[in-house]
LUMDREN-113270 format. One line per 5 residues: number of its first residue (from 1); for each residue x, y, z of C-alpha. Coordinates in Angstrom, 1 decimal, decimal comma. Layout:
N
NUM	X Y Z | ...
This chain:
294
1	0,6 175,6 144,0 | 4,1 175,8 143,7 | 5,0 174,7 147,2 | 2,8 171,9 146,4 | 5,1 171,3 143,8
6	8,3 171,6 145,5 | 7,2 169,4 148,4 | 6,1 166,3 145,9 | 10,1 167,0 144,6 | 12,0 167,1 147,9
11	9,5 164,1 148,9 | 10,6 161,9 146,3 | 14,2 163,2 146,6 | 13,9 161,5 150,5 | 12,9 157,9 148,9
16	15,2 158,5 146,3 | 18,5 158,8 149,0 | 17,3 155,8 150,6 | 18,3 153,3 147,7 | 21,3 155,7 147,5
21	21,6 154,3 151,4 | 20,8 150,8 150,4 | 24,0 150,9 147,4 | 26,1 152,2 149,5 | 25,9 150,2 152,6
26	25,1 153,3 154,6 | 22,9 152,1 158,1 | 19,7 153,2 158,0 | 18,8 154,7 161,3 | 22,5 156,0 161,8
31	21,9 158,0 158,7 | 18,0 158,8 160,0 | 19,6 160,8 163,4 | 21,9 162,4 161,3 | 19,3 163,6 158,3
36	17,5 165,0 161,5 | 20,0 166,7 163,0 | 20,2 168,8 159,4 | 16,8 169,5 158,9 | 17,1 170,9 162,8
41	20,0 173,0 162,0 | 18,0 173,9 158,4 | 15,6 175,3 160,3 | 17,4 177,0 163,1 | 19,7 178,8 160,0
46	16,1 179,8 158,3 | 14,2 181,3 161,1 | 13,0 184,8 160,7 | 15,2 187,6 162,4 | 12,4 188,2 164,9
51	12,1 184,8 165,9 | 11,7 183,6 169,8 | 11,9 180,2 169,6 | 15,6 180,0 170,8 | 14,5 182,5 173,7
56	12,7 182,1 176,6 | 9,7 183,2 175,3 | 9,5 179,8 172,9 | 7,9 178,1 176,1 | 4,7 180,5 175,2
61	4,0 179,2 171,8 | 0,8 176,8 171,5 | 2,5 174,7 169,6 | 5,5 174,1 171,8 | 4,0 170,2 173,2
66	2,6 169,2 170,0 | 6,1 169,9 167,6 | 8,1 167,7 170,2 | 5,7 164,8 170,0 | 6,0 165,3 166,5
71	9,3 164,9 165,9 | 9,4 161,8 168,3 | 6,5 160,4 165,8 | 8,4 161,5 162,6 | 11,7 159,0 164,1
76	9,5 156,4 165,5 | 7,5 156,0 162,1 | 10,6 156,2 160,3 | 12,4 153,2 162,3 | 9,2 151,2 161,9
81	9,0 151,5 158,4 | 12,5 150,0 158,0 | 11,6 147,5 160,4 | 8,3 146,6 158,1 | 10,7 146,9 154,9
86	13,0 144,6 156,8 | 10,3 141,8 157,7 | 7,3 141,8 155,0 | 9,4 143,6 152,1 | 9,1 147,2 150,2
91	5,2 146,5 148,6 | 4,0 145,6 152,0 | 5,6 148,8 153,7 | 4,9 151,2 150,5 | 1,4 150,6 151,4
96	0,8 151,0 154,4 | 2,8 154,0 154,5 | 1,3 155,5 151,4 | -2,3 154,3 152,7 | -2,2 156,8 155,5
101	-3,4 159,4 153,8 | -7,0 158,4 154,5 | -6,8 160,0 158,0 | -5,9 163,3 157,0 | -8,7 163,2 154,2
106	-11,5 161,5 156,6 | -10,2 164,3 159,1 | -10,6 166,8 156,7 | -14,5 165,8 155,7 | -15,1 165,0 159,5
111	-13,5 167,7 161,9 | -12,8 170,5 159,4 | -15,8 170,4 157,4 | -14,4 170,4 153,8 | -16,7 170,2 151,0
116	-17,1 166,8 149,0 | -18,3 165,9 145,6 | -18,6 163,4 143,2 | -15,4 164,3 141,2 | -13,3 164,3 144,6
121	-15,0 161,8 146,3 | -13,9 159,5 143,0 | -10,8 161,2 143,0 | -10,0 159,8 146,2 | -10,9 156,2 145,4
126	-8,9 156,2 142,8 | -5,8 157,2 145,0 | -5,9 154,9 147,3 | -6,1 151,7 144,4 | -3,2 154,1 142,4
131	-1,1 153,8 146,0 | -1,6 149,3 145,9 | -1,1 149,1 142,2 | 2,2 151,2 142,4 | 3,5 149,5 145,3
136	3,1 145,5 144,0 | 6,6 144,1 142,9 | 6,4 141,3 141,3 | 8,7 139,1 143,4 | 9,5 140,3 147,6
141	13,1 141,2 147,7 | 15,4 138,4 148,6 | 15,9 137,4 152,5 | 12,6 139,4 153,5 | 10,6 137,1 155,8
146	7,5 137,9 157,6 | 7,3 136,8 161,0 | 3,5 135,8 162,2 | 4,1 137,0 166,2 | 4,8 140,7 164,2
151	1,9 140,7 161,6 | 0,3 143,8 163,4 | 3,6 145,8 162,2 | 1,9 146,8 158,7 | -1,1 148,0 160,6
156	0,9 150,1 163,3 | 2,8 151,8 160,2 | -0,5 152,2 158,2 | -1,9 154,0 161,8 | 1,7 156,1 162,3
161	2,0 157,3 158,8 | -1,5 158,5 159,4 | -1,0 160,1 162,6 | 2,1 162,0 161,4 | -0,5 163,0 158,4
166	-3,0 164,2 160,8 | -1,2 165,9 163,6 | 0,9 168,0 160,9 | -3,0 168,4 159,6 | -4,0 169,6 162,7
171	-1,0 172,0 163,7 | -1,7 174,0 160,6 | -5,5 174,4 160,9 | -4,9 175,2 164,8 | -1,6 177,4 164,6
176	0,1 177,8 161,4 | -2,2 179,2 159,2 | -1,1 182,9 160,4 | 2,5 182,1 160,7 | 5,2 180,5 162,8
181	5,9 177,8 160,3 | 9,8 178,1 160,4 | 10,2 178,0 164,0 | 7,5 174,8 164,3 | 9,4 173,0 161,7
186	13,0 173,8 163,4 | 11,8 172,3 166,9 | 9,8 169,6 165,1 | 13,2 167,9 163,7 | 15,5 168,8 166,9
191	12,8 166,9 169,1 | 13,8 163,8 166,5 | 17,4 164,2 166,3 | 17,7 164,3 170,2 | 15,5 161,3 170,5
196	17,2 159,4 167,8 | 20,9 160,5 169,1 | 18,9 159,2 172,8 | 18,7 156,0 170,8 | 21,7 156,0 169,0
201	24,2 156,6 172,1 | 22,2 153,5 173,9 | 23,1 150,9 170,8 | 26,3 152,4 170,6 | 26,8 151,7 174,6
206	25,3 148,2 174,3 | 27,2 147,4 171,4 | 24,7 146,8 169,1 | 25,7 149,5 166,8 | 29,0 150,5 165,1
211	28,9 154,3 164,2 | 29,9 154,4 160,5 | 31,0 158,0 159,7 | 29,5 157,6 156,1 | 25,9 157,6 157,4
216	27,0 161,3 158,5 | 27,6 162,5 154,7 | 24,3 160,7 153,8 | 22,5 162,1 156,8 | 23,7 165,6 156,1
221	22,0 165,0 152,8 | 19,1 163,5 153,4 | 18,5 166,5 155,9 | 18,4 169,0 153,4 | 15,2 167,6 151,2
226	13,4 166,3 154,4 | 13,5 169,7 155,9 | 12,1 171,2 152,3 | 9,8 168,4 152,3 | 8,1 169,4 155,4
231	8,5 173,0 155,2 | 6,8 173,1 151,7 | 4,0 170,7 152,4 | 3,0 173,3 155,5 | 3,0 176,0 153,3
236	1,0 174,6 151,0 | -1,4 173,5 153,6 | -1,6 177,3 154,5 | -1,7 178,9 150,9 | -4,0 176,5 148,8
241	-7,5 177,3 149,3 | -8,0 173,7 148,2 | -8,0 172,0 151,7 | -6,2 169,1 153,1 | -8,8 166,5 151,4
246	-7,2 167,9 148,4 | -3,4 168,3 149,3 | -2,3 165,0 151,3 | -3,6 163,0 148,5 | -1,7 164,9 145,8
251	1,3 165,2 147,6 | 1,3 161,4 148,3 | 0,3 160,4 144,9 | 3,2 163,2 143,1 | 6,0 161,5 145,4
256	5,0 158,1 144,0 | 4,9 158,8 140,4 | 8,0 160,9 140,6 | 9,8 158,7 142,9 | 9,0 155,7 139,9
261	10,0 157,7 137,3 | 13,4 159,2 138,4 | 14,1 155,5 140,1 | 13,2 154,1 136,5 | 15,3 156,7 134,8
266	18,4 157,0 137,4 | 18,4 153,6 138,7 | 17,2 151,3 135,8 | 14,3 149,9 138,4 | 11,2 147,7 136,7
271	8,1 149,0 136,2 | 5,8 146,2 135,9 | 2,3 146,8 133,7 | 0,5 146,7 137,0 | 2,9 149,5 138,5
276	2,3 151,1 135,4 | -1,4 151,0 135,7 | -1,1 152,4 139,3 | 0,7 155,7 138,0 | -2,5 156,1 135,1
281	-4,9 155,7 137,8 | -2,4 158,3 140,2 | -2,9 160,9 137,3 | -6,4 160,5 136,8 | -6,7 160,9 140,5
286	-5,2 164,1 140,7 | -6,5 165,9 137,6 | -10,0 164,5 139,4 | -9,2 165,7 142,8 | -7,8 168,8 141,5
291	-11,2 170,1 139,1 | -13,2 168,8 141,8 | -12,1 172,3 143,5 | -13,3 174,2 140,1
């Protein structure tokens, strides 16, 4: 349980450097390549002495095909959630990020055949109404305008936040569960930083970009928690006997309330009665979800 912990920390640690981002005028996706590029080298620095994945022989893992599309959906989801935050405002894109989660869990009852009760099964409804009623602001953020031509946006980050959910689902119950976790994770965030640096070099070349060399310090920062994020919420995945129907919604739910808190605490943010309402129904969901395994 405590990787399960640590991952809810490190994931609220990742929203929490974005408003450090936001205060600091630090661009977004600039600072996005450079997080990857240290959660790659994180991972490379971490591997196990008997590793292969930086030999020849890393072209024989399963996995190989599956941890570069990964990444590639990890900085494509990312760039569209800005893009969402940018357009319909934070509630909107809070949603349907958060919202993903149902993949993983209908996944989970569907494909892997985890057990359901009553005590889950409300559990579960109660996560997803915890995830609105903790994302409504009272009032969008000024100069956030919705565009009608890109209404589908929410939708296509409510579909990639679950995709990301259920392929990292799928790696574990296919080829992590006996090991190799280190070395999937390290080629996992150096397929994103070479596709975002792919990116990056382009809008630089264009000149639709401006490299700022603070979104290096803040992307050598964000790395850090993003690559504990991940790392911790695959070895959970392969530890807890609870299952993923169990795990995803936790996790998801644990970020939220501690991302609230802290940004209440640190940052003097509002917590309106409604957001307020959304955290008691978050911790009823989990102590729910959590006896439903007892």
């Amino acid at each position: 349980m405590i990787y399960l912990g640590l991952s809810i920390i490190c994931s609220a640690f990742l929203i929490l450097f974005f408003k450090v981002f936001e205060r600091h005028a630090v661009p977004v996706f600039q600072g996005i390549v450079f997080n990857y590029w240290s959660a790659a080298i994180c991972g490379f620095i971490f591997l196990p002495a008997n590793s292969h994945v930086i030999s020849s022989a890393a072209g024989v893992n399963p996995w190989l095909f599956l941890s570069v599309f990964l990444g590639m959906l990890f900085l494509n989801v990312f760039n569209l959630t800005g893009l969402v935050t940018l357009r319909f405002g934070v509630s909107t894109s809070s949603v349907a990020y958060k919202l993903g989660l149902v993949f993983p869990v209908i996944l989970a009852f569907a494909c892997y055949h985890e057990g359901l009760n009553w005590l889950k099964g409300a559990g579960i409804c109660l996560a997803l109404v915890a995830v609105v009623l903790s994302s409504i602001k009272e009032s969008a953020p000024a100069g956030h305008s919705a565009v009608k031509g890109l209404a589908f946006l929410p939708y296509l980050l409510f579909i990639g936040s679950g995709a990301c959910d259920s392929f990292t689902q799928f790696a574990n119950k296919r080829y992590l569960m006996t090991g190799g976790i280190n070395e999937f994770v390290a080629i996992v965030f150096l397929s994103a930083a070479v596709t975002g640096t792919v990116i990056l070099l382009w809008q630089l070349y264009r000149g639709t970009s401006k490299l700022v060399w603070k979104s290096l310090v803040g992307g050598i920062a964000l790395g850090i928690p993003n690559y504990l994020a991940f790392i911790f919420i695959l070895r959970a995945l392969a530890t807890l006997s609870w299952g993923s129907s169990v795990i995803f919604p936790v996790n998801n739910l644990g970020t939220v309330a501690v991302a609230s808190i802290v940004g209440f605490i640190v940052f003097k943010e509002k917590i309106s009665k409604v957001n307020l309402l959304g955290l008691a129904f978050a911790a009823v969901s989990i102590v729910c979800i959590i006896l439903s395994n007892y």
